[in-house]
Structures are given as structure tokens and as C-alpha cells.
PDB file with one MODEL, atoms N, CA, C and O in Angstrom:
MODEL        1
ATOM      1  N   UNK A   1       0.846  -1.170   0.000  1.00  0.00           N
ATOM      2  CA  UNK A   1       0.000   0.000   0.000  1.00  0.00           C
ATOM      3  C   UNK A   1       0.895   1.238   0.000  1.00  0.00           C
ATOM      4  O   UNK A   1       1.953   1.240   0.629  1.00  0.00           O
ATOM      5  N   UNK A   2       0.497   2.235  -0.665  1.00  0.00           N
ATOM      6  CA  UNK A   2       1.736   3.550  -0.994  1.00  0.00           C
ATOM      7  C   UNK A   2       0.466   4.500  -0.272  1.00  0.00           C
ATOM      8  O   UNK A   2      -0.749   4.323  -0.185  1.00  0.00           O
ATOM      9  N   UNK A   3       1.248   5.422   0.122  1.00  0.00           N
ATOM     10  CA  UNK A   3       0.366   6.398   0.994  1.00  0.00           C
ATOM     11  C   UNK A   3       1.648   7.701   1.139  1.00  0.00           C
ATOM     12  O   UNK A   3       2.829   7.356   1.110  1.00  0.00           O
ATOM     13  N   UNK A   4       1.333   8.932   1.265  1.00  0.00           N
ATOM     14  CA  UNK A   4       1.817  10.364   0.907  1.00  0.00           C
ATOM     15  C   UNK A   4       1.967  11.530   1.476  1.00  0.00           C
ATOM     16  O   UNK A   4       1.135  11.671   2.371  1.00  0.00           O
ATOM     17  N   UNK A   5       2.409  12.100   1.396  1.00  0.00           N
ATOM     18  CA  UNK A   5       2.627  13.340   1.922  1.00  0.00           C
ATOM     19  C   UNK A   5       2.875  14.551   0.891  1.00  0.00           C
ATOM     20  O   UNK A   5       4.019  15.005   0.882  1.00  0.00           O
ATOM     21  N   UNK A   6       2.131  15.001   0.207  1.00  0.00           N
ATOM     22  CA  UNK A   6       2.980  15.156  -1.056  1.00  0.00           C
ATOM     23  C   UNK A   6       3.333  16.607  -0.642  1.00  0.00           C
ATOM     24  O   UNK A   6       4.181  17.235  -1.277  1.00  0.00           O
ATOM     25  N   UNK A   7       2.668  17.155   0.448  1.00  0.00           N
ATOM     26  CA  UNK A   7       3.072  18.750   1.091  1.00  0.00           C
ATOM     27  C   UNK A   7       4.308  18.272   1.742  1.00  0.00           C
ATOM     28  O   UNK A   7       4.899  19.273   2.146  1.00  0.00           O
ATOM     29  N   UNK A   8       4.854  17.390   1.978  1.00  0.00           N
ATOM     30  CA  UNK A   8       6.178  17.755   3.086  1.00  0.00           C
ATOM     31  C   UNK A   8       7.272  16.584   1.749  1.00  0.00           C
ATOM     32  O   UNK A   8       7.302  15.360   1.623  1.00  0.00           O
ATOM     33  N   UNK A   9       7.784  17.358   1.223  1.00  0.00           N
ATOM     34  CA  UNK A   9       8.787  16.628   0.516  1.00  0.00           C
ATOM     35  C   UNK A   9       8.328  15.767  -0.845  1.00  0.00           C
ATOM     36  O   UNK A   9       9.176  15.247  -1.571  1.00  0.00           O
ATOM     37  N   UNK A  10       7.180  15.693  -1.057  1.00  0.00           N
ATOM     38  CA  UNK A  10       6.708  14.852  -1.901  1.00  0.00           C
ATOM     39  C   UNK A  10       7.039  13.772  -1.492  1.00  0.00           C
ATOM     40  O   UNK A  10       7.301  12.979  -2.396  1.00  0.00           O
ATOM     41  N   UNK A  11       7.146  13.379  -0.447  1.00  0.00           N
ATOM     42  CA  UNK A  11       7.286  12.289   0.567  1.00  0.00           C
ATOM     43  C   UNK A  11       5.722  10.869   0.356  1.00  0.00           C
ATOM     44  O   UNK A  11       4.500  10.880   0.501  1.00  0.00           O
ATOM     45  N   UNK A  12       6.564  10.070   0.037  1.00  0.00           N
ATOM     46  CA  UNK A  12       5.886   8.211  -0.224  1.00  0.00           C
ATOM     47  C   UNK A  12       6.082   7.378   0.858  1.00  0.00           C
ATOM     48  O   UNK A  12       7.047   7.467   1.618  1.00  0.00           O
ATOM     49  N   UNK A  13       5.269   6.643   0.939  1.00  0.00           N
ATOM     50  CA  UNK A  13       5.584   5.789   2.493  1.00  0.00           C
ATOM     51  C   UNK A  13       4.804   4.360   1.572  1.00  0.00           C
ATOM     52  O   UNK A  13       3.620   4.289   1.245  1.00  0.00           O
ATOM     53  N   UNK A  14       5.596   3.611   1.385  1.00  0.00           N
ATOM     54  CA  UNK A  14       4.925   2.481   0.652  1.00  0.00           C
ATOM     55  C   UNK A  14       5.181   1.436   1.787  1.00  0.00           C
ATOM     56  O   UNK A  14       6.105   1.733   2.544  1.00  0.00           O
ATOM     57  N   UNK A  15       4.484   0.195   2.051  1.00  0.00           N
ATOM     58  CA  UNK A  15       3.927  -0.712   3.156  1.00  0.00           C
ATOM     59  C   UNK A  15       3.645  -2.074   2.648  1.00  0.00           C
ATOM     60  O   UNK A  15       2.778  -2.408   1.840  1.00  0.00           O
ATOM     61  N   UNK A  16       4.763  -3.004   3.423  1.00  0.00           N
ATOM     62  CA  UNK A  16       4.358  -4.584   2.762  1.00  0.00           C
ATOM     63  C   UNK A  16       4.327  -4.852   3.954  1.00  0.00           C
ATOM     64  O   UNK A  16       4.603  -4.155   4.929  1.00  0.00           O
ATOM     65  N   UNK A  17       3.851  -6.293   3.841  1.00  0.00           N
ATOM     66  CA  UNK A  17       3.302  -7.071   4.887  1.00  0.00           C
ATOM     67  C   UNK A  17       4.366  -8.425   4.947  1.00  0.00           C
ATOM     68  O   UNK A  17       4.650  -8.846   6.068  1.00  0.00           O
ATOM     69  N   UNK A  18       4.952  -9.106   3.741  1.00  0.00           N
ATOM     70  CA  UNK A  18       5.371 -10.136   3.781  1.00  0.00           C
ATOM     71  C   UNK A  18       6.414  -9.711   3.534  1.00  0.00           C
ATOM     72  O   UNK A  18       5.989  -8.668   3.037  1.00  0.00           O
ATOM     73  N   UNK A  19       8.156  -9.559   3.396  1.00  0.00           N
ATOM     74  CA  UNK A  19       8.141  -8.719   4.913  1.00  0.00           C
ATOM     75  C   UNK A  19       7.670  -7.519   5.064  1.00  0.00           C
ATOM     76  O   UNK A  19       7.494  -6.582   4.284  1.00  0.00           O
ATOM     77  N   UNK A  20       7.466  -7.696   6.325  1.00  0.00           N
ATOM     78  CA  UNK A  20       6.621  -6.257   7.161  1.00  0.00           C
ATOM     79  C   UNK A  20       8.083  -5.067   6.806  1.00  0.00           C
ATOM     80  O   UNK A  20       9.231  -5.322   7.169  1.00  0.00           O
ATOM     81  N   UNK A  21       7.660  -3.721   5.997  1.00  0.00           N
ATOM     82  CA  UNK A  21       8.180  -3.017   5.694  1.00  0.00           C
ATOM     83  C   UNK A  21       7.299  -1.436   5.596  1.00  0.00           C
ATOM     84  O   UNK A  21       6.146  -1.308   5.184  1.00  0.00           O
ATOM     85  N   UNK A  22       8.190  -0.343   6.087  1.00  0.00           N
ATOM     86  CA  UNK A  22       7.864   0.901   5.803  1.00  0.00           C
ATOM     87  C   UNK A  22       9.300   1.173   5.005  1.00  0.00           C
ATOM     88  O   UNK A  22      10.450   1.073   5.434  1.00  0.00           O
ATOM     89  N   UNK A  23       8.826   1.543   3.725  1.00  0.00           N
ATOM     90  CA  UNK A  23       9.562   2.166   2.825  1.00  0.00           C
ATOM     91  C   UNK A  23       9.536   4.032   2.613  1.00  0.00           C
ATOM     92  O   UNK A  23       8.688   4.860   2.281  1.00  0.00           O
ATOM     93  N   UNK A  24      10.698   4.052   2.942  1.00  0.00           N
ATOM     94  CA  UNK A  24      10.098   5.703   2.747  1.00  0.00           C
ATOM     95  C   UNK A  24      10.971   6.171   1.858  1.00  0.00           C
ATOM     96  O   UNK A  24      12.165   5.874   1.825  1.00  0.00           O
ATOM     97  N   UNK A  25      10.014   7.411   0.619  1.00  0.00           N
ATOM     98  CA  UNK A  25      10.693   7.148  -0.433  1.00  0.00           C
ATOM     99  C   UNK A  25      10.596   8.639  -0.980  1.00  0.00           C
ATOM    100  O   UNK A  25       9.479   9.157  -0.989  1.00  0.00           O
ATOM    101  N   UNK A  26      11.850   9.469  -1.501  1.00  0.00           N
ATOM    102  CA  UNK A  26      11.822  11.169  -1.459  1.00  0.00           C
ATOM    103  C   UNK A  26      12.493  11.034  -2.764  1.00  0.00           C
ATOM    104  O   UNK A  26      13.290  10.217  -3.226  1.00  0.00           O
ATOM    105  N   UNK A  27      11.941  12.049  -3.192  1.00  0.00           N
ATOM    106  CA  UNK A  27      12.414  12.524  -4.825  1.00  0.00           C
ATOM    107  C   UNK A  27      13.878  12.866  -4.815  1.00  0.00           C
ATOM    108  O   UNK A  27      14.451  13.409  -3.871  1.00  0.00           O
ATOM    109  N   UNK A  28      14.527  12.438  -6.142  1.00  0.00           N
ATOM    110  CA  UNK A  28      16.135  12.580  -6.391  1.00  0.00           C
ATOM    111  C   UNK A  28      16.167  14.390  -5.458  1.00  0.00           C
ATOM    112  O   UNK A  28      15.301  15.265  -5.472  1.00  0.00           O
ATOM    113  N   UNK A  29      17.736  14.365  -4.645  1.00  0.00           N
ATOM    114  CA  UNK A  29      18.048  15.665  -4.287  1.00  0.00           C
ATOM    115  C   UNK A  29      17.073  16.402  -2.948  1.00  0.00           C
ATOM    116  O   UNK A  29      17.211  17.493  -2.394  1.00  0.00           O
ATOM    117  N   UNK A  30      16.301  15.555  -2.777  1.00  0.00           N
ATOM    118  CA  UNK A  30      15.786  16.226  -1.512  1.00  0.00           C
ATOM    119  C   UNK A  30      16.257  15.951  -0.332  1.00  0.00           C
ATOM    120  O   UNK A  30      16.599  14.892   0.194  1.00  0.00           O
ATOM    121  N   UNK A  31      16.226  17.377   0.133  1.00  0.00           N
ATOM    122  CA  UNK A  31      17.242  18.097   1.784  1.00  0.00           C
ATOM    123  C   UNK A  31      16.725  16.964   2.623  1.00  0.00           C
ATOM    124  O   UNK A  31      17.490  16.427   3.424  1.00  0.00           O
ATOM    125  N   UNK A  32      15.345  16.517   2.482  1.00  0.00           N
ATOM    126  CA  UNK A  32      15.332  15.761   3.826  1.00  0.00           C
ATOM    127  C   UNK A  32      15.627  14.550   3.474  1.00  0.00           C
ATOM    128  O   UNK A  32      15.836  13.969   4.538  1.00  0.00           O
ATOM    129  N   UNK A  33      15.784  13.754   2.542  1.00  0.00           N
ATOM    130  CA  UNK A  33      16.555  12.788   2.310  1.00  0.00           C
ATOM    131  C   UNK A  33      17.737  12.572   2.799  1.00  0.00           C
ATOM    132  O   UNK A  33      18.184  11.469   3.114  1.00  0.00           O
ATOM    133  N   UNK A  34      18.534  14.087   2.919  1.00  0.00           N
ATOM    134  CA  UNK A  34      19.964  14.046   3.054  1.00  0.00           C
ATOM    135  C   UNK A  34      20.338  13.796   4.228  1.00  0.00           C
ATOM    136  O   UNK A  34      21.241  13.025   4.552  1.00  0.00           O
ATOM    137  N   UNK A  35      19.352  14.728   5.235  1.00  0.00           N
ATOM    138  CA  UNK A  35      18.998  14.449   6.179  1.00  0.00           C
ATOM    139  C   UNK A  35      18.649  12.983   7.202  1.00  0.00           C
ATOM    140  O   UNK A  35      19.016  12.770   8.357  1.00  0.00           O
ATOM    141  N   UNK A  36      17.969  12.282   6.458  1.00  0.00           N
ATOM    142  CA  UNK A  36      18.070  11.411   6.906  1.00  0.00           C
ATOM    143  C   UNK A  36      18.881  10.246   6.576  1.00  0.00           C
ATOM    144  O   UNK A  36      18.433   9.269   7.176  1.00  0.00           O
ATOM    145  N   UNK A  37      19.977   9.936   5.804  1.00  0.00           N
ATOM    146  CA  UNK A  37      20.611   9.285   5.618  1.00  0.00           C
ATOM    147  C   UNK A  37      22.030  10.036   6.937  1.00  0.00           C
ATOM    148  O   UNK A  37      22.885   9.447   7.598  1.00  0.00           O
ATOM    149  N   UNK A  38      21.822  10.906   6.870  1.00  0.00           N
ATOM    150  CA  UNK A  38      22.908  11.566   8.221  1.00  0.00           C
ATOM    151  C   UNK A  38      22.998  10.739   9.388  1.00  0.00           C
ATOM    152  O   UNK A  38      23.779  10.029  10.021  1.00  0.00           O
ATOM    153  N   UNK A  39      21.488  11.298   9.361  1.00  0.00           N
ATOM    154  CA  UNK A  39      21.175  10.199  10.688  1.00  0.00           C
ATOM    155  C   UNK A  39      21.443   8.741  11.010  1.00  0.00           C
ATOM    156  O   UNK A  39      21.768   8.354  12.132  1.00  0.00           O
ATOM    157  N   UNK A  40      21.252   7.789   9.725  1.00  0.00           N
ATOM    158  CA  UNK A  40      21.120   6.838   9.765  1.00  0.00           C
ATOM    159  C   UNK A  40      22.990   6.559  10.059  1.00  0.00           C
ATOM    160  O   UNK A  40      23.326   5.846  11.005  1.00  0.00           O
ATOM    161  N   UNK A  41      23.850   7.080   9.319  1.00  0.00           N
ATOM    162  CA  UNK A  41      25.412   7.278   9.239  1.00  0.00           C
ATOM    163  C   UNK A  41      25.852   7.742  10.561  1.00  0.00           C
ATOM    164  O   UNK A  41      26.652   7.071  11.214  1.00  0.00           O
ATOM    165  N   UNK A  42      25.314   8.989  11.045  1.00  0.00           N
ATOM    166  CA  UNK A  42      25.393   8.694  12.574  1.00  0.00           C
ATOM    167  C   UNK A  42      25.212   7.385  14.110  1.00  0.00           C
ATOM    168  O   UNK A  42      25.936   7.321  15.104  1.00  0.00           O
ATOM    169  N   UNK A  43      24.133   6.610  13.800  1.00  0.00           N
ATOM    170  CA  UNK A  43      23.919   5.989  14.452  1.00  0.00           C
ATOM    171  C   UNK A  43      24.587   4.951  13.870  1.00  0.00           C
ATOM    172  O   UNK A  43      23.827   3.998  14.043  1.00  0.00           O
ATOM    173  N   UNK A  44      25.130   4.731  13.540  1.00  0.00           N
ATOM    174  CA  UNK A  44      26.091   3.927  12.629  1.00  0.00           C
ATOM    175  C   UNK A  44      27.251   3.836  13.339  1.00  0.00           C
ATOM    176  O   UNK A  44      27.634   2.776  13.832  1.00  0.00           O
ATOM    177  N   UNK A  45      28.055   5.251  13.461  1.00  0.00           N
ATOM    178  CA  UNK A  45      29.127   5.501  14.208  1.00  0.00           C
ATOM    179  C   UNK A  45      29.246   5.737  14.996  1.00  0.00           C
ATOM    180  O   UNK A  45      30.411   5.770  15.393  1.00  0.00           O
ATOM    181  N   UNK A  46      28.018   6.156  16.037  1.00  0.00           N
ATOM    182  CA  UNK A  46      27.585   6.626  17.834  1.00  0.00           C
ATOM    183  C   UNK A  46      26.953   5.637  18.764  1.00  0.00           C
ATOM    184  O   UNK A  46      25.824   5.894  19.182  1.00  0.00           O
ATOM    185  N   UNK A  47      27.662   4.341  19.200  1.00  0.00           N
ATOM    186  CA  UNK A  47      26.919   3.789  19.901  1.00  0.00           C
ATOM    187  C   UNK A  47      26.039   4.096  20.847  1.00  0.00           C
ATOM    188  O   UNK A  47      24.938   3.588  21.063  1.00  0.00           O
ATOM    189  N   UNK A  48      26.865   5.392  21.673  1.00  0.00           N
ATOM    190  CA  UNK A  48      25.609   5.778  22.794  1.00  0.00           C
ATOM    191  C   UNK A  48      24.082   6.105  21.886  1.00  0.00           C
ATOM    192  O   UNK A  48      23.030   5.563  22.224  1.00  0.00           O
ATOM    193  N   UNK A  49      24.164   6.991  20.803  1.00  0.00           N
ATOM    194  CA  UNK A  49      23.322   7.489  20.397  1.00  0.00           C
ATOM    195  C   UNK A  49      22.486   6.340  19.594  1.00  0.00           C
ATOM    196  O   UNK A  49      21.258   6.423  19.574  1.00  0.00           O
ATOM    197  N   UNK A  50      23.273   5.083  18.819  1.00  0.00           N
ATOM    198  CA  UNK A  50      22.364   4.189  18.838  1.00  0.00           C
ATOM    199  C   UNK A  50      21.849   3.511  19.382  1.00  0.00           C
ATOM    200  O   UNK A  50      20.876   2.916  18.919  1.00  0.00           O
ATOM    201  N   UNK A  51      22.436   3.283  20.938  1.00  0.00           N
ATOM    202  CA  UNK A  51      21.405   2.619  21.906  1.00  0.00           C
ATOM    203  C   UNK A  51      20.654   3.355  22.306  1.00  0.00           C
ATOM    204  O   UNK A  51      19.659   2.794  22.764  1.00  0.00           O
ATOM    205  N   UNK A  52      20.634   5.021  22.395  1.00  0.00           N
ATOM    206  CA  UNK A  52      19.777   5.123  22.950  1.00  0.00           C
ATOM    207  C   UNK A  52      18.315   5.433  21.654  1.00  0.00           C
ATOM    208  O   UNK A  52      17.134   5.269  21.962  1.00  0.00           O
ATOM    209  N   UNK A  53      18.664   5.771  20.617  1.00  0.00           N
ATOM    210  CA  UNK A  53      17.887   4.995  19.528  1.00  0.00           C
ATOM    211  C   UNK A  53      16.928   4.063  19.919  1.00  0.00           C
ATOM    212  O   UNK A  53      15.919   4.284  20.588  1.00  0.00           O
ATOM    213  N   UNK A  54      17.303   3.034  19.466  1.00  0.00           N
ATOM    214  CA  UNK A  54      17.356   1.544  19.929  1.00  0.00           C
ATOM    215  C   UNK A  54      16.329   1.670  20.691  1.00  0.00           C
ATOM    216  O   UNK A  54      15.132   1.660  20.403  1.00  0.00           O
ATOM    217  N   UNK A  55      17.087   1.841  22.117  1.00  0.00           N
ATOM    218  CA  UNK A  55      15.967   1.783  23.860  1.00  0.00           C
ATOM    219  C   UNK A  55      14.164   2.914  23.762  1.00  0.00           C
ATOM    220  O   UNK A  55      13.282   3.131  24.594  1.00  0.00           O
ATOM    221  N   UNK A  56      14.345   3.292  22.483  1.00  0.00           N
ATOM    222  CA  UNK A  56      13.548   4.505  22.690  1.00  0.00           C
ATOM    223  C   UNK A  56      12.339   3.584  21.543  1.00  0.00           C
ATOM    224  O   UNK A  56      11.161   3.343  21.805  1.00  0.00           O
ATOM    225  N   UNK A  57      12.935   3.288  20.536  1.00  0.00           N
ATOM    226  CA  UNK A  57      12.113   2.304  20.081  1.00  0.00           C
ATOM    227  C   UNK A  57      11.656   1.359  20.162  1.00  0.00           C
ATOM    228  O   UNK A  57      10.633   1.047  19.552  1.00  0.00           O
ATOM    229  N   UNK A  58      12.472   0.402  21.177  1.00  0.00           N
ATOM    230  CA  UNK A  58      11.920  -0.803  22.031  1.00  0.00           C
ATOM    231  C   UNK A  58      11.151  -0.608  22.877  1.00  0.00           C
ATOM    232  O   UNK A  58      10.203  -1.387  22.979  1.00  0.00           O
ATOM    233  N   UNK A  59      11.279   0.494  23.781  1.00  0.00           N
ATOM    234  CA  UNK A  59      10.323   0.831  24.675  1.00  0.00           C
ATOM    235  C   UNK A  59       8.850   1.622  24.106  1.00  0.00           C
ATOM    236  O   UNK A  59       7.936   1.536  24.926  1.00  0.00           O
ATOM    237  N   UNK A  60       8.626   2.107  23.278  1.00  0.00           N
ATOM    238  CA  UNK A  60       7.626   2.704  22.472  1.00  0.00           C
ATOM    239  C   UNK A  60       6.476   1.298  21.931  1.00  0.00           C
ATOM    240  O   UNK A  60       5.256   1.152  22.014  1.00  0.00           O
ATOM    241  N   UNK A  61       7.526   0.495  21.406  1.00  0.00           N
ATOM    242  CA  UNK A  61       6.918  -0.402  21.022  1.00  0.00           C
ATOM    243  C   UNK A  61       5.811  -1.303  22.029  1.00  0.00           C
ATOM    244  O   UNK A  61       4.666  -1.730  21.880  1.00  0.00           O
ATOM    245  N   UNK A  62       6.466  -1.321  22.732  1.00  0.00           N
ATOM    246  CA  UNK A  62       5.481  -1.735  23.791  1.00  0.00           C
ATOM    247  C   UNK A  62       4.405  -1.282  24.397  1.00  0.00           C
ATOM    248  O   UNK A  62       3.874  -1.715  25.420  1.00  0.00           O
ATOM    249  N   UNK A  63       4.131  -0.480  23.796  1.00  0.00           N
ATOM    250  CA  UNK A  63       2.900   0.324  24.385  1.00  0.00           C
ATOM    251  C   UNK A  63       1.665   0.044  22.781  1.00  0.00           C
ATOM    252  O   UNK A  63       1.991  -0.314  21.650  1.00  0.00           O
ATOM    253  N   UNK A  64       0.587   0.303  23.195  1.00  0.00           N
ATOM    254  CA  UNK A  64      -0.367   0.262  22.432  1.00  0.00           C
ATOM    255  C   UNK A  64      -0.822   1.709  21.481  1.00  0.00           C
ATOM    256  O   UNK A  64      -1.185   2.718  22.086  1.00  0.00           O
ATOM    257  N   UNK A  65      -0.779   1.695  20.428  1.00  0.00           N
ATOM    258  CA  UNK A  65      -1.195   2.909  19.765  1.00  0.00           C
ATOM    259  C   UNK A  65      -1.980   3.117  19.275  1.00  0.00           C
ATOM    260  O   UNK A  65      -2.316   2.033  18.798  1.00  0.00           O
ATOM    261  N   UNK A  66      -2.845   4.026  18.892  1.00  0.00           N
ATOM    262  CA  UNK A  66      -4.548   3.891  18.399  1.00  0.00           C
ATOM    263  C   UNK A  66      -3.785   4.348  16.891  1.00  0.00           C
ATOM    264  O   UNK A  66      -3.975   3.532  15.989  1.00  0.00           O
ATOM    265  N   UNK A  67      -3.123   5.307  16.606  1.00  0.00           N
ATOM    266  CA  UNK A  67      -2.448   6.001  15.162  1.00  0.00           C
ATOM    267  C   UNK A  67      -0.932   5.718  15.182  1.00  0.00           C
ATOM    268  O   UNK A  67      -0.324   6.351  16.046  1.00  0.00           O
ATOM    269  N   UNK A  68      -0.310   5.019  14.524  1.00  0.00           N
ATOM    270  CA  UNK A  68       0.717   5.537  14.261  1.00  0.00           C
ATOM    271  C   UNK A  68       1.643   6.615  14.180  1.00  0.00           C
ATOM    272  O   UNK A  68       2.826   6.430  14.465  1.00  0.00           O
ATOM    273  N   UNK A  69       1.134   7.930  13.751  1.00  0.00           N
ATOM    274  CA  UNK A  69       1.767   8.610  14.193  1.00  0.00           C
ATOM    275  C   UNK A  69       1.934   9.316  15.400  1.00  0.00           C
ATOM    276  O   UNK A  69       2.801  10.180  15.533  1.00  0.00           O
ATOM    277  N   UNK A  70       0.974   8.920  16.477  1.00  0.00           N
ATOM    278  CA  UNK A  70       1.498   8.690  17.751  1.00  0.00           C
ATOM    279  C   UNK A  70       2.364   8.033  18.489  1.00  0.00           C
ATOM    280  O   UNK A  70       2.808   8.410  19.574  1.00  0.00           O
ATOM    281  N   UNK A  71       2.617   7.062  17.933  1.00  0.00           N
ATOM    282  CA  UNK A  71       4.165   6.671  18.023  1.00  0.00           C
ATOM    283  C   UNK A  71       5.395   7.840  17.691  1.00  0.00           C
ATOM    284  O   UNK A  71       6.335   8.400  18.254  1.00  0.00           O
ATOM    285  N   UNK A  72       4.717   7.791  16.411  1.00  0.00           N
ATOM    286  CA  UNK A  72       6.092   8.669  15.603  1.00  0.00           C
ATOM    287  C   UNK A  72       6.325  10.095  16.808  1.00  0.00           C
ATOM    288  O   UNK A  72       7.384  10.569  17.219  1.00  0.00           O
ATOM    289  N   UNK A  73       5.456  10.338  17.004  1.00  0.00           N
ATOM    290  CA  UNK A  73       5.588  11.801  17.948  1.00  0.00           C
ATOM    291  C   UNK A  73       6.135  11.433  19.518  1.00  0.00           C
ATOM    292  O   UNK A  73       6.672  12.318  20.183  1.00  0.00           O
ATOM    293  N   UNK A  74       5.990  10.311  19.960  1.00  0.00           N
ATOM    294  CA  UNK A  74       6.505   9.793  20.984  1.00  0.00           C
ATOM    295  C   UNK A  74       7.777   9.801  21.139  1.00  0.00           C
ATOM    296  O   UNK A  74       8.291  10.120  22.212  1.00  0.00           O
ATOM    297  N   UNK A  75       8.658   9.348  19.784  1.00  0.00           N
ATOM    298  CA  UNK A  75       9.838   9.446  19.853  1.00  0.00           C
ATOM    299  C   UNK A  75      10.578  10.656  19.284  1.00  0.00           C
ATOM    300  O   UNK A  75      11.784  10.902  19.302  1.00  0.00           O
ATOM    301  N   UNK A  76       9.233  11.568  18.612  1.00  0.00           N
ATOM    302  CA  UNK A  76      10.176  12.988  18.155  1.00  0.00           C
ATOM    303  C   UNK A  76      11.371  13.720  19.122  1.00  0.00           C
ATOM    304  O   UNK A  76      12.272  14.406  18.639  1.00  0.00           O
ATOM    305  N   UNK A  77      11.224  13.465  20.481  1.00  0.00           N
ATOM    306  CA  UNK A  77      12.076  14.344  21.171  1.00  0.00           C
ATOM    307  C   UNK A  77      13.825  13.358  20.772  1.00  0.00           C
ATOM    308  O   UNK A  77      14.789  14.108  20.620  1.00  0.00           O
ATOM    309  N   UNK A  78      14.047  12.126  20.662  1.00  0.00           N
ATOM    310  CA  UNK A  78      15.166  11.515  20.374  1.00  0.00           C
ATOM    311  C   UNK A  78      15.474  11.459  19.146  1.00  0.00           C
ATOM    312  O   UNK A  78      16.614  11.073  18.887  1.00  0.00           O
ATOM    313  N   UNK A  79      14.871  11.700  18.403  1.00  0.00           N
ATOM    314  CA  UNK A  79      14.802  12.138  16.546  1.00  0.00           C
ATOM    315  C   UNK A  79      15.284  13.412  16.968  1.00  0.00           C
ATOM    316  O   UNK A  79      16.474  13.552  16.689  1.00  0.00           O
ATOM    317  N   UNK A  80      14.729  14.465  17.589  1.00  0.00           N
ATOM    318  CA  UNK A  80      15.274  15.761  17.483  1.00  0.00           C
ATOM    319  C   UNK A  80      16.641  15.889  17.938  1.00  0.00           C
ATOM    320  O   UNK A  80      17.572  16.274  17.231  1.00  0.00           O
ATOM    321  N   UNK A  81      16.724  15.517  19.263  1.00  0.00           N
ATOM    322  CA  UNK A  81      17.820  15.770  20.330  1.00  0.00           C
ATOM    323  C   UNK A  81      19.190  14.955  19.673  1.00  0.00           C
ATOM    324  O   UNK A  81      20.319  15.373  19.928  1.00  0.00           O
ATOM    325  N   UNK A  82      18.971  13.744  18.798  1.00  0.00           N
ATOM    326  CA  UNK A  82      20.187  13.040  18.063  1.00  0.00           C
ATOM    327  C   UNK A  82      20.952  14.029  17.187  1.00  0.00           C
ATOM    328  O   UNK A  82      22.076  14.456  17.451  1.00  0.00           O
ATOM    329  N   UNK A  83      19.863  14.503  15.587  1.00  0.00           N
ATOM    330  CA  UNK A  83      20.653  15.204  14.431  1.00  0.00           C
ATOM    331  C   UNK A  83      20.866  16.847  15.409  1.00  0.00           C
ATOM    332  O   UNK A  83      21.451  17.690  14.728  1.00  0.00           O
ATOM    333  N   UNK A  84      20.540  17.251  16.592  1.00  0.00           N
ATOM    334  CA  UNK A  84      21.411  18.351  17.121  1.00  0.00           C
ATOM    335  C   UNK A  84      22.896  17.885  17.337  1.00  0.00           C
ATOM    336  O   UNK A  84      23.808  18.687  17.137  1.00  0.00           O
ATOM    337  N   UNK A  85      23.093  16.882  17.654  1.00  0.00           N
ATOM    338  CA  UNK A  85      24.290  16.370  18.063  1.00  0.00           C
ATOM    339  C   UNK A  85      25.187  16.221  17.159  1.00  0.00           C
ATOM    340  O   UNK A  85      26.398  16.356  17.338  1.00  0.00           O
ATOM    341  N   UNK A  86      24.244  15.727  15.399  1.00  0.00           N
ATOM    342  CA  UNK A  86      25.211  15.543  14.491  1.00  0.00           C
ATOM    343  C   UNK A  86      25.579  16.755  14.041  1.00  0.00           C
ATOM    344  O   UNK A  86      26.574  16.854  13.324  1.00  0.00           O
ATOM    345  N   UNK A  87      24.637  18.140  14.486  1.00  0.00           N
ATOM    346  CA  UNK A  87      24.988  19.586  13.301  1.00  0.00           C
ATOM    347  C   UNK A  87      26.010  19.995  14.318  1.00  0.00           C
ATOM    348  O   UNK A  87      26.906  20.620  13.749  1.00  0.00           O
ATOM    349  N   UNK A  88      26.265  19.852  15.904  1.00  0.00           N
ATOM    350  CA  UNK A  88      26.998  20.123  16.447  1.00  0.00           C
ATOM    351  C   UNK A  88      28.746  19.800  15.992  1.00  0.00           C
ATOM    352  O   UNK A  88      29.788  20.430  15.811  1.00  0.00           O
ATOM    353  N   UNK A  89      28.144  18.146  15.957  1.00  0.00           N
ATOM    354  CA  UNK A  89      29.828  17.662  15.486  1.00  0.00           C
ATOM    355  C   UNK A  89      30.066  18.123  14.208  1.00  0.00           C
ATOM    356  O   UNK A  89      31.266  17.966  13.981  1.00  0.00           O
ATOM    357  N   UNK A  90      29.521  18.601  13.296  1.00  0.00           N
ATOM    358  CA  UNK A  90      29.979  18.711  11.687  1.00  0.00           C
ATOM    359  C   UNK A  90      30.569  20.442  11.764  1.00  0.00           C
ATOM    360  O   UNK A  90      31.511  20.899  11.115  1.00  0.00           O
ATOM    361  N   UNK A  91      29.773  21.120  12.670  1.00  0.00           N
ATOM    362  CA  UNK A  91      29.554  22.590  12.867  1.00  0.00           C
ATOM    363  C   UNK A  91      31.426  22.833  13.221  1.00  0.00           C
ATOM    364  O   UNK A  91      31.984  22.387  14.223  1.00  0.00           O
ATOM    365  N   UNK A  92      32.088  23.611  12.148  1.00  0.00           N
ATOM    366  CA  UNK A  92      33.382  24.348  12.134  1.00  0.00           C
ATOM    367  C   UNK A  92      33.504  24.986  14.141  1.00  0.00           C
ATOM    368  O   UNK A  92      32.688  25.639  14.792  1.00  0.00           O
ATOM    369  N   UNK A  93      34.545  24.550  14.448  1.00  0.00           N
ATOM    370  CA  UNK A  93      35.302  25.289  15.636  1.00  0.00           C
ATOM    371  C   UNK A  93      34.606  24.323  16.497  1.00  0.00           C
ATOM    372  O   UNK A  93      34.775  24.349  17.716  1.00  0.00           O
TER     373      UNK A  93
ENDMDL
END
């Protein structure tokens, strides 16, 4: 199932079941693409920051959600508080 956003990025979220997958999918050259591959390269190379990743999504999971993106907003504060850390380290001086 493909489902959209087409106001925030022209942003695609396509959805399988066999395997269970969220695909998320941004037009060639878009900032938040770039963006999030940062992230993903960060937690890559930051163990603290990928466990605490990790612990934030394991623990979320366990709870019951009526919407999905109540989840997603659950964990916005560790989505936010991570890529500060990466503009910090990239940030000159």
C-alpha cells in the first residue's frame, strides 16, 4: 500500500506485509533525504546514540497505539535531540 505526503517533501511511504516493511521514499536531491541518511550514518558511528535509539524504540513499542503517528511523535524528542548532536559535530570550531 503507498500512501503520501505530497506537502512535506513529496514524501511516499509504501507498506508490505510479507516482509513487514515501511519504505520511505523522497524525490532525487531532496534536503530531507539528506537528512536522513545523516542520521542513519550517525547511528552507525555513535553507539551511545544508537542505543539510545534503539531503547527509545523498544520501549515505544510496547505500548499500544490507536495512530501511528502517535508513536512517531513519541519518539520525536530523540529524533530531534540526536541530528542536534550531528549539526553540532559537523559545525566548524
Amino acid at each position: 500500500m503507498a500512501t503520501g505526503e505530497s506537502d512535506w517533501y513529496e514524501h511516499r511511504l509504501l507498506r508490505g506485509t510479507d516482509p513487514p516493511v515501511n519504505l520511505h521514499v523522497f524525490p532525487p536531491g531532496c534536503a530531507e533525504a539528506e537528512q536522513v541518511l545523516l542520521f542513519r550514518d550517525w547511528l552507525r558511528a555513535n553507539k551511545s546514540d544508537r542505543d539510545l535509539y534503539a531503547w527509545t524504540k523498544r520501549e515505544l513499542a510496547t505500548r499500544d497505539w490507536k495512530y501511528v503517528q502517535d508513536y512517531a511523535d513519541a519518539k520525536s524528542a530523540v529524533v530531534r535531540e540526536i541530528p542536534a548532536r550531528v549539526r553540532e559535530a559537523k559545525s566548524p570550531g
